[in-house]
C-alpha positions as CSV (number, residue, x, y, z in Angstrom):
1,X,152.9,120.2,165.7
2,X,153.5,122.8,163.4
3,X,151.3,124.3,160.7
4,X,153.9,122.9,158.1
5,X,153.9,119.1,160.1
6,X,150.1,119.2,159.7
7,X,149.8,119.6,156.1
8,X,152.7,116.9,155.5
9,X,150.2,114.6,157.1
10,X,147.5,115.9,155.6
11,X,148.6,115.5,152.3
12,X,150.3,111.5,153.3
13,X,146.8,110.4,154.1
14,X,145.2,112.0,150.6
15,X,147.9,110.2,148.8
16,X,147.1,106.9,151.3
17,X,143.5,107.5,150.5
18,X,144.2,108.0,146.5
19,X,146.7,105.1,146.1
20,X,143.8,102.2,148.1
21,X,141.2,103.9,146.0
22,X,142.9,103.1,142.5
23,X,144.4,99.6,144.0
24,X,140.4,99.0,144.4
25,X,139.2,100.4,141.1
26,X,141.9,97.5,139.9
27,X,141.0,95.0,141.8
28,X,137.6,95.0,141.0
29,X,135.1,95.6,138.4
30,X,133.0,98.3,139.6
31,X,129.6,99.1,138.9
32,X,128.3,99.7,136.1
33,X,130.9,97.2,134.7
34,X,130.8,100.0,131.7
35,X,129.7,103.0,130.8
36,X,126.8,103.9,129.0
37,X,123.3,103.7,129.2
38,X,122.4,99.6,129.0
39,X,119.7,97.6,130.1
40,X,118.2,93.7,130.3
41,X,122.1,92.3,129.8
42,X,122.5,88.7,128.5
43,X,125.5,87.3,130.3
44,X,127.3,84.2,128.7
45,X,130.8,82.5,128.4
46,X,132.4,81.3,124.9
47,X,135.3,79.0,125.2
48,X,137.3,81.5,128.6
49,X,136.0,84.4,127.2
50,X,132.8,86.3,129.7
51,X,130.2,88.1,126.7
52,X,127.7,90.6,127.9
53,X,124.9,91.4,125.3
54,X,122.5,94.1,126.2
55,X,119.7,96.8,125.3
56,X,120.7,99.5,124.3
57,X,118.7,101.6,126.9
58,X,117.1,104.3,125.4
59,X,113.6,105.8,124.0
60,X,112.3,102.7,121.8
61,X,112.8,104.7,118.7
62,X,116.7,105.1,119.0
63,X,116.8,101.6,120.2
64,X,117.8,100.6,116.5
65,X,121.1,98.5,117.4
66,X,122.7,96.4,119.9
67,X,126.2,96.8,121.2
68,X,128.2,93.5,122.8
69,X,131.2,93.4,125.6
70,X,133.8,91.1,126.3
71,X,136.1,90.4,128.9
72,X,138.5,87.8,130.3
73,X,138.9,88.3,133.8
74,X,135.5,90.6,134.4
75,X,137.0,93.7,135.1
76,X,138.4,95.0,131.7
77,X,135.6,94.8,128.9
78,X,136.1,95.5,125.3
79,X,133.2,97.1,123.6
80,X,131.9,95.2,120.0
81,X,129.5,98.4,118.1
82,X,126.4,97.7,116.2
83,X,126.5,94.3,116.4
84,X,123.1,94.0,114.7
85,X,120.9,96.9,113.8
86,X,118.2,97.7,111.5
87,X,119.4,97.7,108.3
88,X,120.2,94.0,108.8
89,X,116.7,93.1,109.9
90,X,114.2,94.7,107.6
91,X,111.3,94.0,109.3
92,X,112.5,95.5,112.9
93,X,112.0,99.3,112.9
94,X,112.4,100.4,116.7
95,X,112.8,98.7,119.9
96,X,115.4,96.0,119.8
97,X,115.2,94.5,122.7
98,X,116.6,91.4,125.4
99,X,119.2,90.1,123.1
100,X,120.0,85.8,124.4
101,X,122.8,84.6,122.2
102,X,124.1,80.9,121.7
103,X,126.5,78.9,119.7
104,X,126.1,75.8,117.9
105,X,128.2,74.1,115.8
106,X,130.9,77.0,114.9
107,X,128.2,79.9,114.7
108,X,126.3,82.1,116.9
109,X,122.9,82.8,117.2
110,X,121.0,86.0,118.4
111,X,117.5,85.9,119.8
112,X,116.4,89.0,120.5
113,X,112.1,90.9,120.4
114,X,111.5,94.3,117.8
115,X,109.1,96.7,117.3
116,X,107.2,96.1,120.9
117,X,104.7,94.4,119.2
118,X,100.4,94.4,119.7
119,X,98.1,91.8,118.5
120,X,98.0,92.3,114.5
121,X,101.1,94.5,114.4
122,X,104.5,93.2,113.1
123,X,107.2,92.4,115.3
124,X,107.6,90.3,117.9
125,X,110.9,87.4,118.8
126,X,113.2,87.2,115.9
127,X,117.2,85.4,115.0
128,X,119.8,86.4,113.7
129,X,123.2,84.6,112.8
130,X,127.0,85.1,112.8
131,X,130.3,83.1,112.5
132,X,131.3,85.7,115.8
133,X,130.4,86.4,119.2
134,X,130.8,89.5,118.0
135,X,128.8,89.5,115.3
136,X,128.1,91.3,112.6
137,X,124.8,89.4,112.9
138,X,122.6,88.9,110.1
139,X,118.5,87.8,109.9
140,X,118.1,84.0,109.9
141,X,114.5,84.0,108.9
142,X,114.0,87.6,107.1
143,X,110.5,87.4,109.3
144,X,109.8,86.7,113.3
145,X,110.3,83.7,114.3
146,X,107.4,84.2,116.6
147,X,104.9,87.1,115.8
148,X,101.7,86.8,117.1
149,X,100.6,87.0,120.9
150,X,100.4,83.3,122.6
151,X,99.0,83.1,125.8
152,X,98.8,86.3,126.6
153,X,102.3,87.0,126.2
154,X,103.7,89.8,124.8
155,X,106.6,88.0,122.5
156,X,110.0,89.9,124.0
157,X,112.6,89.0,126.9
158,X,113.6,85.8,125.5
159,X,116.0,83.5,127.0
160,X,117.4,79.7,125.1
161,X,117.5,77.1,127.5
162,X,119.1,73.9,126.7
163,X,117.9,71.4,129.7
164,X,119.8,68.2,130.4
165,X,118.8,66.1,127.5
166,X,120.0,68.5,124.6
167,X,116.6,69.9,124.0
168,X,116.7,73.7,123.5
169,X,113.8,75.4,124.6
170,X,112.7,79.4,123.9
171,X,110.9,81.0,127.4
172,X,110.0,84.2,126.7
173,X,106.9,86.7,127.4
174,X,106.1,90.2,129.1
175,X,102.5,91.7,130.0
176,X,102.9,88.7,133.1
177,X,102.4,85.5,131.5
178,X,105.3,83.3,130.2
179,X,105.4,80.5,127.9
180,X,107.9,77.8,126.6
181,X,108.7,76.2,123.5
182,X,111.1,73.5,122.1
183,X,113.2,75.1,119.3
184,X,114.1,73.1,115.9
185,X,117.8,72.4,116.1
186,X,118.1,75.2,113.2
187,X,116.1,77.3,114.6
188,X,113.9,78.3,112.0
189,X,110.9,77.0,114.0
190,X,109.2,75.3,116.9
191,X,108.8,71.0,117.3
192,X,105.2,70.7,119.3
193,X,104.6,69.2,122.1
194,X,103.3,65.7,122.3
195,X,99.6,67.2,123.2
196,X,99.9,69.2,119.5
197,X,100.7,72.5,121.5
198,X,103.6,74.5,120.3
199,X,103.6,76.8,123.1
200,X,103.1,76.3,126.7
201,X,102.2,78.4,129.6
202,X,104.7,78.3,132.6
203,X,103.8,81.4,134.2
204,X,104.9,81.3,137.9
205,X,103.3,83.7,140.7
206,X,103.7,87.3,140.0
207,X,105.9,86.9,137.3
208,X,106.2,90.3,135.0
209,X,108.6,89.7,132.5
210,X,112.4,88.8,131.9
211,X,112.6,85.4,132.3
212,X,116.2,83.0,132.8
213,X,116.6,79.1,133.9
214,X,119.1,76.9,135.0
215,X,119.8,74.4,136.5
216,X,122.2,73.1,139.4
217,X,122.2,70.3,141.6
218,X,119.3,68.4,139.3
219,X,116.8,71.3,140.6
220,X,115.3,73.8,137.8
221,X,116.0,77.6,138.8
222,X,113.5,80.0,137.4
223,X,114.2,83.5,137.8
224,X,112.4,86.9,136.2
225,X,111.6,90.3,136.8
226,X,108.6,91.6,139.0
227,X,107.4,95.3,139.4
228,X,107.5,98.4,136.8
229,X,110.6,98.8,134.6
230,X,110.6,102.2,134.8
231,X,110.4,102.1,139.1
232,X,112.5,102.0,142.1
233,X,111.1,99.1,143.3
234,X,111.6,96.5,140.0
235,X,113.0,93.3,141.2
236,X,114.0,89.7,140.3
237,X,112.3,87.0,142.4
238,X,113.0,82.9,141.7
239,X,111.0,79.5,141.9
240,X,111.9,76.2,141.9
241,X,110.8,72.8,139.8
242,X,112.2,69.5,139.3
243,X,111.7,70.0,135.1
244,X,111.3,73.1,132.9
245,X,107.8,72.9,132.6
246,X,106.8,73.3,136.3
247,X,105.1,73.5,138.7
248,X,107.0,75.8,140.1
249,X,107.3,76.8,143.4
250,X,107.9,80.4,144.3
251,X,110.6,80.6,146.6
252,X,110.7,84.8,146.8
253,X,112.6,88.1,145.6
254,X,116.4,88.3,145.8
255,X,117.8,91.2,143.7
256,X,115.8,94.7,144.4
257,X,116.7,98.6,145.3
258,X,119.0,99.5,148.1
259,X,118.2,103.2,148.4
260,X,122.0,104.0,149.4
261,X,123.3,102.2,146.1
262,X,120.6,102.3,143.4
263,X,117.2,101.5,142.8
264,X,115.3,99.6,139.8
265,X,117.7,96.4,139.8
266,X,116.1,93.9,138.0
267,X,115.8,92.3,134.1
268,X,119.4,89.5,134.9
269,X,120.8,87.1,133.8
270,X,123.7,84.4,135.4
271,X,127.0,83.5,135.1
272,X,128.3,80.0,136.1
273,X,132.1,79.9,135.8
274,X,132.8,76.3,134.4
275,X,133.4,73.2,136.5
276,X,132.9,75.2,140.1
277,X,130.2,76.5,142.3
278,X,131.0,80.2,141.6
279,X,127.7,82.0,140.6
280,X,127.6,86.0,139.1
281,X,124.3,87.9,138.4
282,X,124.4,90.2,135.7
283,X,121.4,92.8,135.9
284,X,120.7,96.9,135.5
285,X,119.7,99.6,137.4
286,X,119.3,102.5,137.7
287,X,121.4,105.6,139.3
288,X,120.0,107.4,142.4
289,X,120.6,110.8,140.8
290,X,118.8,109.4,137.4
291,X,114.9,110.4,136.7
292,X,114.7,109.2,133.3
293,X,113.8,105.8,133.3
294,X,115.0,105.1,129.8
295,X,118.5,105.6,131.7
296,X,120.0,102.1,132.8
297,X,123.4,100.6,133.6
298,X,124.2,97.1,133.8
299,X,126.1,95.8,136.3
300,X,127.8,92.5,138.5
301,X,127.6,91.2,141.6
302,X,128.5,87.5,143.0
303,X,125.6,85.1,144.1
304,X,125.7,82.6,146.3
305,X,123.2,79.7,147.5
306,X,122.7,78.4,151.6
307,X,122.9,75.0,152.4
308,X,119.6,73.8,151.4
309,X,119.8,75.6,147.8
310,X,118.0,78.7,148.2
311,X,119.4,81.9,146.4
312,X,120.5,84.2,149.1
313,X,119.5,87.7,148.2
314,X,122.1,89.6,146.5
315,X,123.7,92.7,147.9
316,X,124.4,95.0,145.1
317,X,127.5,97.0,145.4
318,X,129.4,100.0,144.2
319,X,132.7,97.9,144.0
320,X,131.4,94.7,142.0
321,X,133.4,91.4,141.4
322,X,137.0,90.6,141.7
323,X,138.9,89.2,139.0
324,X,138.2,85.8,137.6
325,X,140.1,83.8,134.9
326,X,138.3,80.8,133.5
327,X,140.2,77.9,134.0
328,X,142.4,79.4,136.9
């Protein structure tokens, strides 16, 4: 072969090799999903329309804002700026943080913890409201809707769950204990429990923080984050229950590091498409070239249960998910 014949292959494989790699890049979403530095992500679908509301993932004092993402089929998102920050929430200085958004009756509601907060400091969980997904969202309450310390637990890393029956309950809590408590239908407060309690420890074994439930097949999923934020080794374990109050049983970890991808994957949330079986996890972590553990990105990956229900552990990827239109 001559020298000529040689680099005519040469250069038919790199353009081979260049044409799959962009075929891929569109067939999938990749990961992180986008860019930017983004942590704890809220993952949740409006009408056929996939949001993604995270932390902005930075040292607490710049953490003044919260940006939003949209996207129909999971591959192209459209970034929403500041859609609440601290001019619209006088009481929240720094740390915005964990935002859960739902709707109810035309409007949108933002749940999201501020200012870090210690026993006798302000902060803590507040609300905020909009007629958009995209916001701009304004203070419900113009105060936290929870601002003291309950159990133990530090109020941040909420998450709305609305069980079976309608009831909407708020599970939230860091420094490892967790509690839950039924929401008014407004959401300006809390309706106590029949005992007089307003809020109730669910705290499963070595639970850390980050806290989600749902529920499929009539069994109660409850998943969270074990481990140090700022670490390789942060995680997301699962239990099981047959209500939202417990007992749960620990079932084990199934989203952590793989050293050849990324390490620190934890603080998720899921993704059910509507009327299937087709499950997403939505979660960040954190590049292997990336010391700074302020520096997150949030990314996809499907997951999938066995026969018997268990969550499988989820292999996270470079390539993500493929394409997926809601009601397709």
């Amino acid at each position: 072969m001559t020298n000529r014949a040689r680099l005519h292959v040469i250069l038919l494989c790199l353009l081979v090799t260049t044409v799959a790699t962009a075929q891929t890049a569109q067939n999938t979403s990749g990961n992180p999903i986008f860019p930017g530095w983004y942590a704890d992500p809220e993952a949740i679908i409006f009408g056929k329309t996939y949001w993604i509301y995270p932390t902005y993932s930075d040292k607490y004092e710049k953490q003044t804002f919260m940006d939003a993402f949209s996207s129909n089929d999971l591959i192209t998102w459209t970034k929403h700026p500041r859609i609440v920050d601290t001019t619209s929430i006088k009481w929240a200085k720094k740390a915005l943080w964990a935002p859960a958004v739902v709707e109810k009756k035309g409007k949108y509601y933002l749940f999201f913890g501020a200012n870090d907060v210690h026993e006798g400091e302000v902060g803590g969980i507040g609300v905020a409201v909009a007629n958009s997904p995209a916001g701009p969202f304004k203070d419900l309450l113009g105060k936290p809707l929870i601002g003291q310390i309950h159990n133990k637990a530090q109020p941040i890393d909420q998450f709305v769950f609305r069980d079976k029956d309608g009831k909407e309950y708020l599970i939230y809590g860091g420094w490892g204990h967790c509690n839950i408590a039924q929401l008014k239908p407004d959401y300006t407060g809390f309706i106590p429990f029949g005992n007089g309690t307003t809020f109730r420890e669910i705290t499963p074994q070595n639970y850390v923080e980050g806290p989600t439930m749902f529920i499929r097949n009539g069994q109660y999923y409850f998943m969270w984050s074990e481990g140090g934020w700022t670490g390789p080794n942060y995680s997301v374990a699962y239990a099981v229950a047959d209500s939202p109050f417990g007992p749960f049983r620990r079932v084990g970890k199934i989203l952590q590091q793989d050293p050849t991808v990324a390490t620190g994957a934890g603080h998720h949330s899921v993704i059910n498409v509507p009327g299937t079986d087709e499950w997403y996890i939505v979660y960040h972590r954190r590049p292997l070239t990336e010391t700074d553990g302020n520096h997150r990105e949030t990314c996809i990956d499907r997951m999938y249960f066995d026969e018997k229900g268990q969550i499988q552990p989820v292999k996270i990827t470079k390539e993500g998910v493929a394409s997926r239109v809601i009601g397709r």
